[in-house]
VOBA-1610 file (N, C-alpha, C; in pm, whole numbers, padded with zeros to 5 digits, always signed):
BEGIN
Unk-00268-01251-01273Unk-00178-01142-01236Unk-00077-01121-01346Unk-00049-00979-01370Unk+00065-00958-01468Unk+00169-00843-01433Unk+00249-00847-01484Unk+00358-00714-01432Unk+00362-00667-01525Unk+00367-00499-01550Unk+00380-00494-01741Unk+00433-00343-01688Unk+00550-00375-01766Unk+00642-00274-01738Unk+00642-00148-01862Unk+00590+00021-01878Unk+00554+00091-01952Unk+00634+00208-01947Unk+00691+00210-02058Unk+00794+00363-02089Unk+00674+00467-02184Unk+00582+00409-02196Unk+00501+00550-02291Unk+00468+00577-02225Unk+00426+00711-02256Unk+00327+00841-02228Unk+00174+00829-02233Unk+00105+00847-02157Unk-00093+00863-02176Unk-00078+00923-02310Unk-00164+00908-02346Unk-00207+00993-02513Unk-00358+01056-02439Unk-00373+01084-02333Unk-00477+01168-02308Unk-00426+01269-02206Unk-00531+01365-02171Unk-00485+01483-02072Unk-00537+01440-01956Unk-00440+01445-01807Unk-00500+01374-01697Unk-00544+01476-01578Unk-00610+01455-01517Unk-00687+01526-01409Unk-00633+01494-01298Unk-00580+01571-01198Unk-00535+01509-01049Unk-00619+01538-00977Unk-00739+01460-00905Unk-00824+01528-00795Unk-00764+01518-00642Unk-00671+01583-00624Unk-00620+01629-00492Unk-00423+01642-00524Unk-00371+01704-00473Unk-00302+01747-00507Unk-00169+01721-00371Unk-00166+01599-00305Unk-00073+01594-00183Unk+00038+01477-00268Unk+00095+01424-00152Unk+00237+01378-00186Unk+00258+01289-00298Unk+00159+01168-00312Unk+00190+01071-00395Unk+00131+01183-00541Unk+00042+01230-00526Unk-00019+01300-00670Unk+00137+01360-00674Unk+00135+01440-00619Unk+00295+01511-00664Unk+00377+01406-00689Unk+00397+01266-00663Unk+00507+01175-00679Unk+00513+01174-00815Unk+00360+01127-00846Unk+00326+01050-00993Unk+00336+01176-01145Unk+00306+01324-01031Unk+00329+01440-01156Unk+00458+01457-01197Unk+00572+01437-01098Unk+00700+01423-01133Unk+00721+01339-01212Unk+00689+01203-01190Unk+00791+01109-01244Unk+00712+01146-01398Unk+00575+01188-01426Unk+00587+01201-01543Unk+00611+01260-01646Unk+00662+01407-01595Unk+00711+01552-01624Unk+00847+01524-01660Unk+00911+01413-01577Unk+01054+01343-01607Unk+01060+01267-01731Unk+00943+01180-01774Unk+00988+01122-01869Unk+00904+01204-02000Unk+00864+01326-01984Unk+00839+01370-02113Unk+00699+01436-02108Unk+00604+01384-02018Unk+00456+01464-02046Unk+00428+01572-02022Unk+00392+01669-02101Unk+00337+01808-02105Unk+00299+01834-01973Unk+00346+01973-01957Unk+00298+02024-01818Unk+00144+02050-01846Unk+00132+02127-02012Unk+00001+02166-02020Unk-00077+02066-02034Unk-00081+01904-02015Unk-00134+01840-02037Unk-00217+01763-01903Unk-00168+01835-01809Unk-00160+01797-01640Unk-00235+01891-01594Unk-00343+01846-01510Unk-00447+01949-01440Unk-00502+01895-01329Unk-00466+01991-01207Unk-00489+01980-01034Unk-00532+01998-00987Unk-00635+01947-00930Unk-00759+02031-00850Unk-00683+01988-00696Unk-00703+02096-00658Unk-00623+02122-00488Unk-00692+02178-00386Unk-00768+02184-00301Unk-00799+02328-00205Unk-00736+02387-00129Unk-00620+02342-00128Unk-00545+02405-00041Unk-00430+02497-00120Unk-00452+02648-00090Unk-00384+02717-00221Unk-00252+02719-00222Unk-00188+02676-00100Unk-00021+02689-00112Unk+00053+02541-00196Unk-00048+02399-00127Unk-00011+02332-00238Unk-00055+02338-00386Unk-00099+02431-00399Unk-00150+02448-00577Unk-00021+02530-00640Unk+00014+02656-00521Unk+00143+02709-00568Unk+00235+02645-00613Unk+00294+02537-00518Unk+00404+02500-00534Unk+00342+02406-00644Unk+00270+02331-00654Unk+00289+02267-00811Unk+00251+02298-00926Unk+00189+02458-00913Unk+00226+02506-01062Unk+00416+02593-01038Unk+00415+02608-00937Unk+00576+02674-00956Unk+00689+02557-00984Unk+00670+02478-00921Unk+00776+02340-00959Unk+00727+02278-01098Unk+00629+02220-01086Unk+00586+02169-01254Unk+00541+02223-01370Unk+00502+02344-01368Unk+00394+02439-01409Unk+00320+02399-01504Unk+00242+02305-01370Unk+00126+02234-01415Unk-00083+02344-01398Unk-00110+02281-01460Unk-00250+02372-01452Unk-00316+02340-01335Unk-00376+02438-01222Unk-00402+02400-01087Unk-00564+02471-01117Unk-00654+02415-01023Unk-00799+02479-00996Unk-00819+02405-00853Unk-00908+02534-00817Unk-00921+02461-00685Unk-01046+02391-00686Unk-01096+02350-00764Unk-01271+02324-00753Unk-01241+02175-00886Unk-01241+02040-00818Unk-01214+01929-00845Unk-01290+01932-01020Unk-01425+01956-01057Unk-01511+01956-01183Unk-01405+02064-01298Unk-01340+02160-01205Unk-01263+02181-01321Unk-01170+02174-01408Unk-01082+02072-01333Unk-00967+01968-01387Unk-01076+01858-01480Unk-01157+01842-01416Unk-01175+01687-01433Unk-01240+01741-01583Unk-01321+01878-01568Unk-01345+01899-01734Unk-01269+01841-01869Unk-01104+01881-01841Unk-00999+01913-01922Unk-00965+01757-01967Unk-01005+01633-01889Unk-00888+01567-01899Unk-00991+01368-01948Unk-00884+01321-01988Unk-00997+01148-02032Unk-01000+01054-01885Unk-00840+01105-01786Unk-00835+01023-01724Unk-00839+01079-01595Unk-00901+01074-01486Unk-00907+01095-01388Unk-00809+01062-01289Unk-00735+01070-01181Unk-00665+01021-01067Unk-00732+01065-00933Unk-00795+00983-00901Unk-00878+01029-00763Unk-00744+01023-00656Unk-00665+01111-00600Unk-00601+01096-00498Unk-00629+01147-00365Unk-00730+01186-00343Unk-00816+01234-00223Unk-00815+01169-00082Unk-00833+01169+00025Unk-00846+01127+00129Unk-00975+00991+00135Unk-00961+00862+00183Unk-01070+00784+00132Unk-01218+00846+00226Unk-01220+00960+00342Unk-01328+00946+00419Unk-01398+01049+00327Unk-01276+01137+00249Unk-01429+01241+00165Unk-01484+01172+00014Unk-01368+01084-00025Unk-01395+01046-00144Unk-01539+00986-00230Unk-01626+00954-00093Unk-01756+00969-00153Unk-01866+01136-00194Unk-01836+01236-00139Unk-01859+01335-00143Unk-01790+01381-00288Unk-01628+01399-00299Unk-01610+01431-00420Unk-01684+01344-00561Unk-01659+01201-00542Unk-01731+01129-00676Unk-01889+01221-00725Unk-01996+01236-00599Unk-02124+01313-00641Unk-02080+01421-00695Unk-02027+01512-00653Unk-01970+01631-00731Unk-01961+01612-00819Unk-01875+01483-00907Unk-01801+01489-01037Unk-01887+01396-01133Unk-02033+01328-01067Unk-02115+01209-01130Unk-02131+01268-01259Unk-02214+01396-01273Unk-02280+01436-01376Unk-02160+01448-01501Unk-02038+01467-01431Unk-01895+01494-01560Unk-01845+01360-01604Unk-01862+01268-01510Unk-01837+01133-01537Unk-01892+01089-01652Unk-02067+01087-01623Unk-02181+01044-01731Unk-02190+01123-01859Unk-02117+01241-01870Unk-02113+01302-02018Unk-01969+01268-02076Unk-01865+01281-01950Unk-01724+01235-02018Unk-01651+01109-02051Unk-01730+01020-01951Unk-01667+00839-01946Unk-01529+00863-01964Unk-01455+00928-01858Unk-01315+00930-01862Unk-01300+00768-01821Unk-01184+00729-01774Unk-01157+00609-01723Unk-01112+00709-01560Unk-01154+00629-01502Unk-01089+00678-01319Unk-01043+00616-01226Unk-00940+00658-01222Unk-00804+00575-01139Unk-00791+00651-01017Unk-00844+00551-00886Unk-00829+00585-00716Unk-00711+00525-00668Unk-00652+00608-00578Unk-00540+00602-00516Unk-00566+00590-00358Unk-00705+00566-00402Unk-00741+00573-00218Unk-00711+00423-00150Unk-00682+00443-00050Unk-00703+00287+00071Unk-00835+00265+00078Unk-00909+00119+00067Unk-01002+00080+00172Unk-01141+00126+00044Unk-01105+00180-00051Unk-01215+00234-00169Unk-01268+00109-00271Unk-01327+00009-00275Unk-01337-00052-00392Unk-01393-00015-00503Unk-01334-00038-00608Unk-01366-00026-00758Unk-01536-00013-00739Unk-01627-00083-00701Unk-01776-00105-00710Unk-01832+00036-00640Unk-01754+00077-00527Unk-01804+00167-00425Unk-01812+00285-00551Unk-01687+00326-00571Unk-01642+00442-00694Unk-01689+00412-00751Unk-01768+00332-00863Unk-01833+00353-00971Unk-01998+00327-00950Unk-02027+00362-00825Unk-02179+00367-00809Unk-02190+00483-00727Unk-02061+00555-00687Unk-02084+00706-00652Unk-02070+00779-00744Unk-01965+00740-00812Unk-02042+00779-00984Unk-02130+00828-01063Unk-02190+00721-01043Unk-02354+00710-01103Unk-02342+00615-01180Unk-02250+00536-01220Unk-02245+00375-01271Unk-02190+00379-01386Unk-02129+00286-01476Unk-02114+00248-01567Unk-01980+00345-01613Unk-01886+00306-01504Unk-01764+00400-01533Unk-01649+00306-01538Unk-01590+00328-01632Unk-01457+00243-01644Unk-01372+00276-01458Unk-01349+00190-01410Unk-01238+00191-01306Unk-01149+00149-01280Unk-01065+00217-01260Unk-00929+00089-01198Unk-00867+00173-01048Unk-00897+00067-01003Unk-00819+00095-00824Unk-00682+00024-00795Unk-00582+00157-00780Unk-00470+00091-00732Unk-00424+00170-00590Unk-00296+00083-00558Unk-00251+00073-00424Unk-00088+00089-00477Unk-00060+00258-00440Unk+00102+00235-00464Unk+00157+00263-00296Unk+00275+00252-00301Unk+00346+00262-00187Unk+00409+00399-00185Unk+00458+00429-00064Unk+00526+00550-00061Unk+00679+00544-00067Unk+00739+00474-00163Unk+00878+00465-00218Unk+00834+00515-00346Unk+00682+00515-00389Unk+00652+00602-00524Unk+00705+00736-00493Unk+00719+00790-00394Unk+00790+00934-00395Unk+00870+00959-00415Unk+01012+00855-00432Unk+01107+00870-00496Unk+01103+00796-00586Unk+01024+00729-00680Unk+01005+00646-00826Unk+01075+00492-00788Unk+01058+00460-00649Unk+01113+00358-00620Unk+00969+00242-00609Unk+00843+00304-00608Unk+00723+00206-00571Unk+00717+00094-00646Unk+00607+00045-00613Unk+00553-00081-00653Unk+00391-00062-00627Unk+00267-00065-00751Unk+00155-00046-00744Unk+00119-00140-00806Unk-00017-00214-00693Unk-00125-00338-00775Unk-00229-00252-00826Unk-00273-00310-00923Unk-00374-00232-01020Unk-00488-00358-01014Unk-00619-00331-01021Unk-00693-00391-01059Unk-00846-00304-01156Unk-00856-00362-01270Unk-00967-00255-01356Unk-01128-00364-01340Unk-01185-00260-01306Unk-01331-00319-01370Unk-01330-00368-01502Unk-01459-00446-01523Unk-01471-00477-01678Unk-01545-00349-01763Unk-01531-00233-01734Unk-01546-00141-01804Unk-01446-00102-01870Unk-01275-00099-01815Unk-01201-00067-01852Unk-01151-00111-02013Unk-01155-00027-02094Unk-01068-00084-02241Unk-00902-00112-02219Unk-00849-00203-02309Unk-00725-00251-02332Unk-00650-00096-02316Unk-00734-00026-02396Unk-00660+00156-02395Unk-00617+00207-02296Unk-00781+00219-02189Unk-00744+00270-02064Unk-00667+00190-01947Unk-00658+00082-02000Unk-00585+00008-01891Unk-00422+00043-01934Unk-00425+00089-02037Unk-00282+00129-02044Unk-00211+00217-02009Unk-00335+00349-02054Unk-00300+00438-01986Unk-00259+00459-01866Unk-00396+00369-01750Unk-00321+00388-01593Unk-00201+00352-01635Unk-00165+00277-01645Unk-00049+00180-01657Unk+00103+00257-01677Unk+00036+00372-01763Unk+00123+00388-01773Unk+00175+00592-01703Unk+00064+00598-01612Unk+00044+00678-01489Unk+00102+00629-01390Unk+00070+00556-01376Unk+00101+00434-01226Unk+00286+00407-01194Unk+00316+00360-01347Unk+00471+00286-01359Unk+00574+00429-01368Unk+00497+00559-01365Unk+00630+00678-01370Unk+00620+00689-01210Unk+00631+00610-01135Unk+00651+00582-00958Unk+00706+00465-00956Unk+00731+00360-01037Unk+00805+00245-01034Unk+00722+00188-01109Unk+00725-00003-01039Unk+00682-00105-01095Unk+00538-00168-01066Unk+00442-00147-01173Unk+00308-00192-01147Unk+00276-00333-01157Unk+00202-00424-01123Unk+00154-00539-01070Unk-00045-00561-01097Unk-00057-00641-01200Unk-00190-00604-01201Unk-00245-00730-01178Unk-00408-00734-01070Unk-00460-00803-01022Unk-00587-00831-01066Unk-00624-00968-01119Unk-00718-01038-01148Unk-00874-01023-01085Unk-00829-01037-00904Unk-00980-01067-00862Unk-00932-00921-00740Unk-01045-00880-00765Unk-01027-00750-00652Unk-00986-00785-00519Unk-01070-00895-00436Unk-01064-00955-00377Unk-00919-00940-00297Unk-00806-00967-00413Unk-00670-00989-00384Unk-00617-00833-00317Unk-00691-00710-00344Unk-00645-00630-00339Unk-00564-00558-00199Unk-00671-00667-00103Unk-00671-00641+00004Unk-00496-00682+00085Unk-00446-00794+00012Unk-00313-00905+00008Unk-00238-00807-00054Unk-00246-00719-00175Unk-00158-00642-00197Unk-00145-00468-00150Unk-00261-00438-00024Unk-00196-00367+00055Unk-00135-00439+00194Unk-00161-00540+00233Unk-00111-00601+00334Unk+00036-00605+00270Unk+00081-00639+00219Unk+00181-00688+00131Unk+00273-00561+00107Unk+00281-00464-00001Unk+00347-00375-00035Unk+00276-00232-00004Unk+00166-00241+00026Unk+00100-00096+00038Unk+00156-00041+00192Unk+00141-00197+00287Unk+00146-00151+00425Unk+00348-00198+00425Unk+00373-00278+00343Unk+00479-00317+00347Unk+00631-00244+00388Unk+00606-00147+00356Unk+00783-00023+00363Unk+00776-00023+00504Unk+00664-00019+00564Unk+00687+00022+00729Unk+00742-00118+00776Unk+00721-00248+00760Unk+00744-00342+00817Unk+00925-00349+00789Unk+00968-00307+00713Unk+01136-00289+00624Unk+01172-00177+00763Unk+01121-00075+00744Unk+01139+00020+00871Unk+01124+00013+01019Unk+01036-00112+01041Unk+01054-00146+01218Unk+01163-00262+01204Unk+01198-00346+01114Unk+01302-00390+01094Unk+01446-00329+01129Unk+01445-00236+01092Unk+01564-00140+01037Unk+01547-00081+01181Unk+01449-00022+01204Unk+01485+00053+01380Unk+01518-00098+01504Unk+01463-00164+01489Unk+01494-00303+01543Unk+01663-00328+01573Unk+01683-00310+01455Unk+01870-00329+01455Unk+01927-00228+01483Unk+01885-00125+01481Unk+01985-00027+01503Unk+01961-00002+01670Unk+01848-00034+01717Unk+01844-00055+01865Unk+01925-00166+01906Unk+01964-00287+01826Unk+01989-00347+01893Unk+02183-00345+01899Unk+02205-00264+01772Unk+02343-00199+01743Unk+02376-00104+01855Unk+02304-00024+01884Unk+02325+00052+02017Unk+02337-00043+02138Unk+02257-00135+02160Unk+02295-00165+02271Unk+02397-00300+02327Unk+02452-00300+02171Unk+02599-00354+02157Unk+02671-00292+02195Unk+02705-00162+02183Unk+02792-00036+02219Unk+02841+00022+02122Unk+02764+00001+01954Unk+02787+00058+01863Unk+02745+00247+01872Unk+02859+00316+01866Unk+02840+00480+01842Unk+02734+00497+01780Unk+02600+00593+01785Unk+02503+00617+01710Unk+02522+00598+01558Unk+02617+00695+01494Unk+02682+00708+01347Unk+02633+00590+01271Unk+02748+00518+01323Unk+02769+00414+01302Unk+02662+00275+01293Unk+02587+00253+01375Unk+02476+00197+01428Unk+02365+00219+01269Unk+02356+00354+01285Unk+02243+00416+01191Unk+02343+00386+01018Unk+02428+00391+00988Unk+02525+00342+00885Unk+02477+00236+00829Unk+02550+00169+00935Unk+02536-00017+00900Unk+02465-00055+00892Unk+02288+00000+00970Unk+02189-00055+00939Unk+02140-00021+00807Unk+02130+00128+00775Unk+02075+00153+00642Unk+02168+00074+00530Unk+02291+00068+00526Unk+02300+00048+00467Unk+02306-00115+00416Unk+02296-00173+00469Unk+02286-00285+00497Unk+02137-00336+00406Unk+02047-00272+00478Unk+01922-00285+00426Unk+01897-00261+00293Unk+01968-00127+00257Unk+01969-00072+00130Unk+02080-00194+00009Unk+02126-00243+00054Unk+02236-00323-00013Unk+02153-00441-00032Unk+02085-00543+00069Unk+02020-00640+00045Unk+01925-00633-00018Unk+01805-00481-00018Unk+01737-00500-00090Unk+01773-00463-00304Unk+01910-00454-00298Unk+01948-00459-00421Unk+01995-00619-00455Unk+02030-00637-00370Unk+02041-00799-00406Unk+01969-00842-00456Unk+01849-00861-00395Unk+01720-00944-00400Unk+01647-00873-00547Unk+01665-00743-00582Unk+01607-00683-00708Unk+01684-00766-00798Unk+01772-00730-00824Unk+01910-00729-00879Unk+01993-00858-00966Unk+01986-00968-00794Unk+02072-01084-00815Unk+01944-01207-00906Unk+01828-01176-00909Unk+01791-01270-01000Unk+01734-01456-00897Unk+01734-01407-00761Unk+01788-01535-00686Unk+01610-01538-00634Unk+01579-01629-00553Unk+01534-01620-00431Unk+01570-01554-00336Unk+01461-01516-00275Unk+01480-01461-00135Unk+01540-01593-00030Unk+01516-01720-00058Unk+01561-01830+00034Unk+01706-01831+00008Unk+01711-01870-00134Unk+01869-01895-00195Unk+01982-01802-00193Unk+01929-01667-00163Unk+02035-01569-00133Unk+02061-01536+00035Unk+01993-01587+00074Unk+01992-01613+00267Unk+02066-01764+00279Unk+02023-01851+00190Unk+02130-02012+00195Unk+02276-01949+00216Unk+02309-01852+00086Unk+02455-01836+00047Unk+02490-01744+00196Unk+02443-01613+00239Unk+02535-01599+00337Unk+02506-01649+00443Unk+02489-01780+00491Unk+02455-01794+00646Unk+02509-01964+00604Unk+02699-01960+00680Unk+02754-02022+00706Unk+02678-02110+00787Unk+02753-02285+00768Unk+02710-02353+00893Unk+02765-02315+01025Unk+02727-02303+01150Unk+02769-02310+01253Unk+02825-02143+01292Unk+02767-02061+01172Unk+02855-01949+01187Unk+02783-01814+01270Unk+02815-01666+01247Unk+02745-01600+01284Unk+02559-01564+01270Unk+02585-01587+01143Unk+02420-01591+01067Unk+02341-01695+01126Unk+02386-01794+01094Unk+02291-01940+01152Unk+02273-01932+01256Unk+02344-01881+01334Unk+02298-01839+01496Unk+02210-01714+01546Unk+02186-01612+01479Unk+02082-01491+01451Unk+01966-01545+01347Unk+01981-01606+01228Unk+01836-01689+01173Unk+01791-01783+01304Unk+01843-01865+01349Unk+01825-01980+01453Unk+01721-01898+01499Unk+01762-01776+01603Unk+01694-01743+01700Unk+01592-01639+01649Unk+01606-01580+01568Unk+01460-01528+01455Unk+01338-01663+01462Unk+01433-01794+01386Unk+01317-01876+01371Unk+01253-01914+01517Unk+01338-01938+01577Unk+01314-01996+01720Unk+01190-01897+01770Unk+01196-01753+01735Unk+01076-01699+01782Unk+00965-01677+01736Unk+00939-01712+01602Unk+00851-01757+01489Unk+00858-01632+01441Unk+00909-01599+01368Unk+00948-01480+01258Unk+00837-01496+01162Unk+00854-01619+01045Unk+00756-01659+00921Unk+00631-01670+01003Unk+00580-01732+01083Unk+00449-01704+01206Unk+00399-01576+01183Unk+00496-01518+01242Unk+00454-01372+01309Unk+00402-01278+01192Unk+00528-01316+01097Unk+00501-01203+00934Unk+00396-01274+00907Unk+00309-01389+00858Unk+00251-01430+00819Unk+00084-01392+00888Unk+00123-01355+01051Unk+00004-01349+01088Unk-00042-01152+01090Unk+00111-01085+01055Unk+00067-00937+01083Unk+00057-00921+00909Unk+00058-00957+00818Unk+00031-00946+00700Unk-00161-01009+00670Unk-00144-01108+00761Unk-00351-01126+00731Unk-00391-01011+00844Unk-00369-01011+00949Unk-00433-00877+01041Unk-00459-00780+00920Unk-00308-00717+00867Unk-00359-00596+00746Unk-00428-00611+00608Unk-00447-00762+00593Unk-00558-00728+00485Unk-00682-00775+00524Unk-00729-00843+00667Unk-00841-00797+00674Unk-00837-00668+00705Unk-00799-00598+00774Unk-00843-00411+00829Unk-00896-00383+00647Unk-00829-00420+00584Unk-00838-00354+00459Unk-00986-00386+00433Unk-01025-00482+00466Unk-01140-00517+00428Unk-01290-00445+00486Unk-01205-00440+00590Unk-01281-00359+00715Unk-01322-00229+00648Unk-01193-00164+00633Unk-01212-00046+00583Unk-01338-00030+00498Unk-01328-00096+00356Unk-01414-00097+00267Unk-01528-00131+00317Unk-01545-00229+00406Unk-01699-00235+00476Unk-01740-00068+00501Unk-01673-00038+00593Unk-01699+00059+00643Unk-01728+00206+00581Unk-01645+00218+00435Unk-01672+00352+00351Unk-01810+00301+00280Unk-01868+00208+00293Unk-01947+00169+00167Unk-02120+00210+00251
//
């Protein structure tokens, strides 16, 4: 596993095959740090989102997936995973004359599936970003076939990291641990967060207020933990006095098996993940 943190630009022209939220995440953040609009091309079918992202980015839009994918070295499959075998046949024959490198954004898709809908022998890399990539706050695991060159692995790399911080994975295998983990992860931060603020209400905290303290709260710790350089244990040691308020709310977290519970709804979601991929294949 490696983390590799990338301020350049692709040195190739990239293809978006579908054109919804995270594709729009990743066209921003890279329009922000410098890449040609004309260098960006969208295949969409749906014509109002094609509008708005040639009117906001004025990026190059087609509605017919083969004709982006003409223009460009690197592919971004961001498609829905139940059609994503249907689009790959479409695009086999452009694959086998272009050997772009092709980067899926789908759930539940493995690298092997995509490059034998293909038609084979295609550089791949499958990643898993989160939806804090919509505000350039994500975190994406990457994993490349051994087709991929040092080049194209950079390139994703450096597609991937204008949404945040990428994470790259050794054995595919793992991939499944890093949507359990951060793919499915923001929602588990968010039943957290509604958790307390239910339970702030029925302290007799004013709504406002309730909804305040929790976000912000959340939002504050998780700068800590970026931030302070610590453990996640060692920065929970420091505020949770003996005998005090904290030690008595951890107590009864642990008391109900908290580490249990996370531990057992984090394998539930990476087998489904696994499932999934059974199931598209």
């Amino acid at each position: 596993m490696s983390t590799t943190p990338h301020t350049e630009l692709p040195d190739t022209d990239i293809a978006f095959i579908g054109g919804g939220n995270m594709a729009r995440s990743l066209i921003a953040g890279l329009v922000r740090r410098g890449m040609p609009a004309a260098r960006l091309h969208v295949a969409e079918p749906v014509a109002a989102l094609r509008e708005a992202l040639q009117q906001d980015f004025a990026v190059n839009t087609y509605d017919q997936a083969a004709q982006a994918a003409s223009k460009a070295g690197l592919w971004l499959m961001a498609v829905k995973p139940q059609v994503m075998r249907e689009v790959c046949a479409s695009l086999a024959n452009a694959a086998a004359a272009q050997q772009p490198v092709v980067v899926s954004i789908a759930a539940g898709i493995t690298a092997g599936q995509l490059e034998r809908w293909l038609g084979g022998n295609q550089a791949v890399v499958r990643a898993m970003p989160n939806t804090p990539a919509l505000l350039g706050a994500g975190v994406t695991g990457l994993f490349a076939n051994a087709r991929v060159t040092p080049a194209q692995r950079a390139q994703a790399d450096q597609v991937l990291s204008s949404a945040g911080r990428t994470v790259w994975i050794d054995d595919e295998a793992q991939m499944d641990a890093v949507t359990a983990v951060s793919g499915s992860g923001p929602a588990y931060v968010f039943l957290l967060a509604e958790a307390m603020e239910a339970a702030a209400l029925a302290q007799g905290l004013p709504a406002d207020a309730a909804r305040t303290l929790v976000l912000d709260t959340v939002l504050g710790a998780a700068r800590m933990l970026t931030e302070a350089g610590e453990a996640p244990a060692e920065l929970r040691r420091r505020v949770t006095s003996p005998n005090g308020t904290t030690q008595a709310a951890i107590e009864t977290f642990q008391a109900g098996g908290l580490e249990a519970l996370t531990a057992r709804a984090i394998d539930a979601a990476a087998r489904r993940g696994g499932e999934l991929s059974a199931a598209n294949d």
